[in-house]
Structure formats: C-alpha cells, structure tokens
C-alpha positions in Angstrom: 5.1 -5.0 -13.2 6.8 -6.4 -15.9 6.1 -6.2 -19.8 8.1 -8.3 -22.7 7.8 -6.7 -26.2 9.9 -8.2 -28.5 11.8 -10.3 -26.7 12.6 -8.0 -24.3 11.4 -7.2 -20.6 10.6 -4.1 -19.1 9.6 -2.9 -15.8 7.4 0.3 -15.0 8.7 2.5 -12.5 7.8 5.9 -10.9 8.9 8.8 -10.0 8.1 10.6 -6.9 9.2 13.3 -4.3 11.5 12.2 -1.2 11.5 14.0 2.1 14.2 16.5 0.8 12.3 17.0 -2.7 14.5 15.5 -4.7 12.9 13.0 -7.5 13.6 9.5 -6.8 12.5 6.6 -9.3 11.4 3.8 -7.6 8.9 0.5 -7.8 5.3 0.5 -7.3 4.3 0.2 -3.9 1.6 1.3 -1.6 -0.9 -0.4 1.7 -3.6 -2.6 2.0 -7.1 -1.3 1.9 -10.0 -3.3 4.2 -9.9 -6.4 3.5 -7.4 -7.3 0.8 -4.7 -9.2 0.7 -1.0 -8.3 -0.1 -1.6 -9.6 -4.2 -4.5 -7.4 -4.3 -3.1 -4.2 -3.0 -0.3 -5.0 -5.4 -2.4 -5.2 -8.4 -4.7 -2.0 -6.9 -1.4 -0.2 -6.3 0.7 -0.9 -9.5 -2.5 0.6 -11.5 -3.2 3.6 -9.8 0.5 4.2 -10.0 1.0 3.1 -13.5 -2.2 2.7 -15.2 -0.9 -0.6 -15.8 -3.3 -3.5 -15.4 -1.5 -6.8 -14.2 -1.8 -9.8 -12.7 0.7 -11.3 -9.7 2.6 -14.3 -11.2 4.8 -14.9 -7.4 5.8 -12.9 -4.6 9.3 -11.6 -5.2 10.3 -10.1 -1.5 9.3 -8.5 1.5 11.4 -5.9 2.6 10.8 -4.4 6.7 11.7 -0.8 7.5 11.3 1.7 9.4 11.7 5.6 9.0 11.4 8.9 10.5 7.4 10.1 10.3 6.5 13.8 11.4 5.9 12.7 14.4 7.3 9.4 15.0 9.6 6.3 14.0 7.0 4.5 11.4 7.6 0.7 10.9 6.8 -0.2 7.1 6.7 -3.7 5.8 6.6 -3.9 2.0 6.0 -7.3 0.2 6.6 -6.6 -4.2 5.4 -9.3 -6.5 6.8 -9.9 -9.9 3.5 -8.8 -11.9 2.7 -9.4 -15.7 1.3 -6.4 -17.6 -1.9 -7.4 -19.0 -3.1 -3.7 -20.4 -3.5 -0.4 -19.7 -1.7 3.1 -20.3 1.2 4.8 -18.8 -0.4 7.7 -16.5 -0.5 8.7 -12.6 -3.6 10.6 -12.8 -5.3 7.6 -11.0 -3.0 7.7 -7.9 -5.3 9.5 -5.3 -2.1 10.3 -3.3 -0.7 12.1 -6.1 2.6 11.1 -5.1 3.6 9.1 -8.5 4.6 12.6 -10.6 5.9 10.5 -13.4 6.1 6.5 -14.8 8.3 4.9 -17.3 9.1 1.9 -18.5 12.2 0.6 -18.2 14.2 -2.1 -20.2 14.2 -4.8 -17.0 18.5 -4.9 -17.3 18.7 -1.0 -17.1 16.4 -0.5 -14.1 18.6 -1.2 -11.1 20.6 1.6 -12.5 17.2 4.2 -12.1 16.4 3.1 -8.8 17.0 5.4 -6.0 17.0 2.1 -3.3 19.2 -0.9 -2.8 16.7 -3.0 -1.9 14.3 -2.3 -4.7 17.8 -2.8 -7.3 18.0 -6.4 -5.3 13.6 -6.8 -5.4 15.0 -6.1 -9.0 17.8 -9.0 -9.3 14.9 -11.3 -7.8 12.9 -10.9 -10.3 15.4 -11.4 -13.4 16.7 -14.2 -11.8 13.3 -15.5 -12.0 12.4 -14.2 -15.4 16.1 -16.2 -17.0 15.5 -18.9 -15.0 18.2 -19.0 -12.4 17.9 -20.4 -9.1 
C-alpha cells in the first residue's frame, strides 16, 4: 500500500508477534477467502490490516515458503501487489486475527530498513523501482 503526500511515497506496514514474541514489522499480507482472487484478498487484507482502502495498480512478486506449523511443515505462497491508498485510517481493530498489533507509515526509502524479512525489503525494491521508473 503505497501513499504519496507531498511529493513523497510512503508505505504502510505492521507490526506483529513472531513465533518467539518478538515484534517484527512487516508488509500486509494474509489468504484468499472463497472465491476471490489474489488482487482481492490483497485489497481485503491491506484494510483489515491497515484500515487503508486501496486499489491494486500491478502485481509486484510472489514469494513461496514454507515454515514450521504446530504440527507440520506448512507451504505458504504469498503474491504482494503495489497498491494505491485511496482512503481510510490507520488502525488494526478490523483485523479479525488480531495479529496486526500496530501500523505505520513509512517514508517508501526508509522501509527496507523496518522490515524484519529480506524478501519483503526486495518486494520493497520492486516496487520503487517501479514507482521511479526503472526497469
């Protein structure tokens, strides 16, 4: 989700709990509900996140994991759209999970520097690239 005010861009991120408890900022990102598509669950996800209404502008990446569940190895496929913030407030208290525990936003060349991943900082890169115009 990205937002330009003045001149300059900035990207909402969140804050939630790892497996370890320690706070992690990170981008947006959630699962697809019935029937949607990816862009949907993107925009669904980014506002109950952020409170942030947006709409998808491209796709930016898809990035395939997996990780350690409870129970079992989970495979995760995440796919993070560069998003333009149409309206809305910054607040988690629509995320049903309740994972978000806190949002910002972030000027667009400091966030790589917040985020806890390395392939969210290069989901990141993607998108300035495409924001400056660089191939």
């Amino acid at each position: 989700m990205v937002d330009v005010v003045d001149g300059k861009a900035f990207v909402a991120v969140i804050a939630r709990r790892n497996r370890a408890g320690r706070l992690e900022w990170c981008l947006p990102k959630g699962h697809l509900e019935g029937e949607e598509t990816a862009p949907e669950a993107a925009v669904r996800e980014i506002y109950e996140e952020t409170g942030i209404k947006g709409r998808v502008l491209r796709h930016l990446a898809s990035i395939d994991y997996w990780f350690a569940g409870t129970d079992r190895r989970v495979h995760k496929v995440v796919h993070h759209y560069l998003l333009e913030a149409l309206g809305g407030e910054l607040t988690t208290e629509n995320d049903p999970d309740q994972e978000a525990e806190d949002v910002e936003w972030v000027e667009l060349e400091d966030v790589a520097s917040r985020l806890a991943y390395p392939n969210e900082r290069r989901v990141v890169a993607t998108a300035w690239d495409v924001l400056t115009g660089r191939p």
